[in-house]
C-alpha positions in Angstrom: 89.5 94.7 102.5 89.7 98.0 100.1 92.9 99.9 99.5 92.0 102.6 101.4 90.9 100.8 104.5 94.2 99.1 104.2 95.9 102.3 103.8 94.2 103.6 107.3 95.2 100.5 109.1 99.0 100.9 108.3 99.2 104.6 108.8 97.4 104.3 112.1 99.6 101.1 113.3 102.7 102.5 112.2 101.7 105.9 113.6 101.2 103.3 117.1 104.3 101.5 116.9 106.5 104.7 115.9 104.7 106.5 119.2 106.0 103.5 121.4 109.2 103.7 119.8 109.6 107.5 120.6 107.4 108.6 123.3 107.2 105.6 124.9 111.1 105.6 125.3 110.6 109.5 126.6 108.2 108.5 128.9 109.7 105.0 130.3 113.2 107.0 130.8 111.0 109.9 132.6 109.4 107.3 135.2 112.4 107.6 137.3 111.7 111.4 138.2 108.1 110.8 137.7 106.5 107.7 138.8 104.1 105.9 136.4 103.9 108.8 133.9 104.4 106.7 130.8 101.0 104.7 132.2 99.4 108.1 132.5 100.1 108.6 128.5 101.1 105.9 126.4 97.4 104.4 126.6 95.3 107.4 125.8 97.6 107.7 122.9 96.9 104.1 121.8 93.2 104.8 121.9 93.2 108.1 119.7 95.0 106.3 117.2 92.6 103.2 117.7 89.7 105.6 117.5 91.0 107.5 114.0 91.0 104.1 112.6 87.7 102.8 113.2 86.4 106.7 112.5 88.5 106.6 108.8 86.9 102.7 108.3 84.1 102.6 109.7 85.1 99.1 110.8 86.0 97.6 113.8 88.0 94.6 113.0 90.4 97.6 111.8 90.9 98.1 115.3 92.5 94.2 115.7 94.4 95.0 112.4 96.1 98.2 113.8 96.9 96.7 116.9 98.5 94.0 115.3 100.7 96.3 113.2 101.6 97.7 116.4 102.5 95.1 118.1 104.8 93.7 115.2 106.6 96.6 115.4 107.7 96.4 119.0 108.5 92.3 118.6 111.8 94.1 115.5 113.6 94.1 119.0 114.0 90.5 118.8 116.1 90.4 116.5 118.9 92.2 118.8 121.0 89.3 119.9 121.0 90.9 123.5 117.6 91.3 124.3 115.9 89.6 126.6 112.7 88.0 125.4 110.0 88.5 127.9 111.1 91.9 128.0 109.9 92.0 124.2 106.8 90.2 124.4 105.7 91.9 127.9 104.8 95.7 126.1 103.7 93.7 122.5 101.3 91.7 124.7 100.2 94.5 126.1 99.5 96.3 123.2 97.2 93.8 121.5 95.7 93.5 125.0 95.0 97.6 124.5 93.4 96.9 121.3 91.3 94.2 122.1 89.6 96.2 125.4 89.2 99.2 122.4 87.5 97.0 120.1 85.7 95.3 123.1 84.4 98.6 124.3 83.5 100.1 120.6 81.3 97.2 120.2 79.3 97.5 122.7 78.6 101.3 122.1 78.2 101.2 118.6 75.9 97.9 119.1 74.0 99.3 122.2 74.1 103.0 120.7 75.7 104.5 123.4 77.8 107.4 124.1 80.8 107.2 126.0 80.9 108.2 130.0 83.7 109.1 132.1 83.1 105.8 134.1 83.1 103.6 130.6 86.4 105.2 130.1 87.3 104.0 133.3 86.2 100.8 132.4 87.9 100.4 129.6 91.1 101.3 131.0 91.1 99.2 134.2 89.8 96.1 132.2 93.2 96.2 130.0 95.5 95.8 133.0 93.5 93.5 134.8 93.5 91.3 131.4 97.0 91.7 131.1 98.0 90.7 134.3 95.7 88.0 134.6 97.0 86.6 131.7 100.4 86.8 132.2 100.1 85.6 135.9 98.6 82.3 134.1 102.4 80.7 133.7 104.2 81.0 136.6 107.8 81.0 134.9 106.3 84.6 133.8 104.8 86.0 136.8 107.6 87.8 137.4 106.8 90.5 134.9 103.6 91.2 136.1 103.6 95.4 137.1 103.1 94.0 140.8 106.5 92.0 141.0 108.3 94.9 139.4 108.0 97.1 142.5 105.3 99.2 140.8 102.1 100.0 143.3 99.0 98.5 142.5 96.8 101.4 143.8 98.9 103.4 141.1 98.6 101.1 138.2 95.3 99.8 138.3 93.3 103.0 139.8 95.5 106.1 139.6 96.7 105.4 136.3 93.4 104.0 134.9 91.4 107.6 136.0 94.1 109.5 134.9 93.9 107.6 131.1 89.8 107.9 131.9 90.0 111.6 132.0 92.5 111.9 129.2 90.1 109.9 127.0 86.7 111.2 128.4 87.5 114.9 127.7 89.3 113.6 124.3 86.0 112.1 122.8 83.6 114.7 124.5 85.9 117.4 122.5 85.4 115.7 119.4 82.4 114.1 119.4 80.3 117.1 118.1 82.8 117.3 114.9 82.2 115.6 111.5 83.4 112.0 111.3 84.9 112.2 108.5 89.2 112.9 108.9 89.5 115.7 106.1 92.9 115.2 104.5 93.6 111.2 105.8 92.5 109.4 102.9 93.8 111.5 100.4 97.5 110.5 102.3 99.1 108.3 99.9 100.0 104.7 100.7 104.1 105.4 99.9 103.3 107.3 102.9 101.9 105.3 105.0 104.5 102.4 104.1 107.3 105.5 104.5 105.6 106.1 108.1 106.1 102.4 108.9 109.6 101.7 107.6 110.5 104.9 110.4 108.5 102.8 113.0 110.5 99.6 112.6 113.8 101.7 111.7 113.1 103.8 115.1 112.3 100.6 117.2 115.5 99.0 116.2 117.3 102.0 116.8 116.0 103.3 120.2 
């Protein structure tokens, strides 16, 4: 792996994990005035910064990589005495589930030399949750944290949320897609920066 690509992957997964840290907080605390708006947010985020890593690479096992970094971050929590565990591993799951339908769906445009519709965006986001909670269903000592047995509608999470995150994404890449590839300014950012960016992430996930 070069520097640079290296460089790109930590940026973008500490960028990730400090954006859950944060936002994700903001919007979690906020789903008690308005219901599911975290889902309407968090993973359109996750894909732009999914898609400025595979854009700055040109590589999509960068994707995995970022993901991972991502992830990592959100697991610092276990190392608060008081947590509870599954309530760790539930959101890191879910990220690496998040980047595994991105790289899933990446591959088959770039392979098939497609160009992103509204209802591949859709795809893309419904296939996450139904991963995720097919997944997590499979132990039954864990099937208590699947969205469905927290309360949360299903209508909302799997459809409303998922067009919502469509939308967000659809307009996103149509707005873009037009532009140059290349990220003017990003690989001239330095790697204390990017290491900077993720000491904040892990510092900020402990914190919050």
């Amino acid at each position: 792996m070069q520097k640079k690509d290296a460089n790109a992957i930590i940026l973008w997964g500490s960028a990730w994990g400090l954006a859950e840290a944060t936002l994700g907080y903001v919007f979690h605390a906020l789903n008690l005035y308005v219901a599911g708006i975290a889902g309407f947010f968090m993973f359109p985020i996750a894909c732009y910064f999914l898609n400025r890593v595979y854009i700055q690479t040109g590589k999509l096992n960068s994707i995995i990589y970022t993901s991972s970094i991502a992830a990592v971050i959100k697991l610092t929590d276990l190392l608060i005495p008081s947590v509870v565990f599954i309530h760790v591993i539930n959101p890191a799951f879910s990220i690496i589930i998040e980047g595994l339908a991105v790289f899933a769906a990446l591959t088959i445009l770039e392979r098939k030399s497609l160009i992103l519709t509204y209802g591949g965006a859709f795809a893309v986001c419904i296939s996450w949750r139904i991963s995720f909670v097919l997944l997590f269903m499979l132990p039954t000592y864990l099937l208590h944290i699947a969205p469905m047995m927290k309360n949360e509608s299903l209508i909302r999470f799997f459809f409303v949320e998922s067009l919502i995150n469509g939308l967000i994404i659809y307009l996103y890449i149509r707005t873009t897609e037009s532009k140059s590839r290349a990220i003017l300014g990003y690989n001239s950012i330095k790697p204390a920066f990017s290491f900077s960016l993720l000491a904040l992430a892990f510092f900020a996930q402990w914190m919050i």
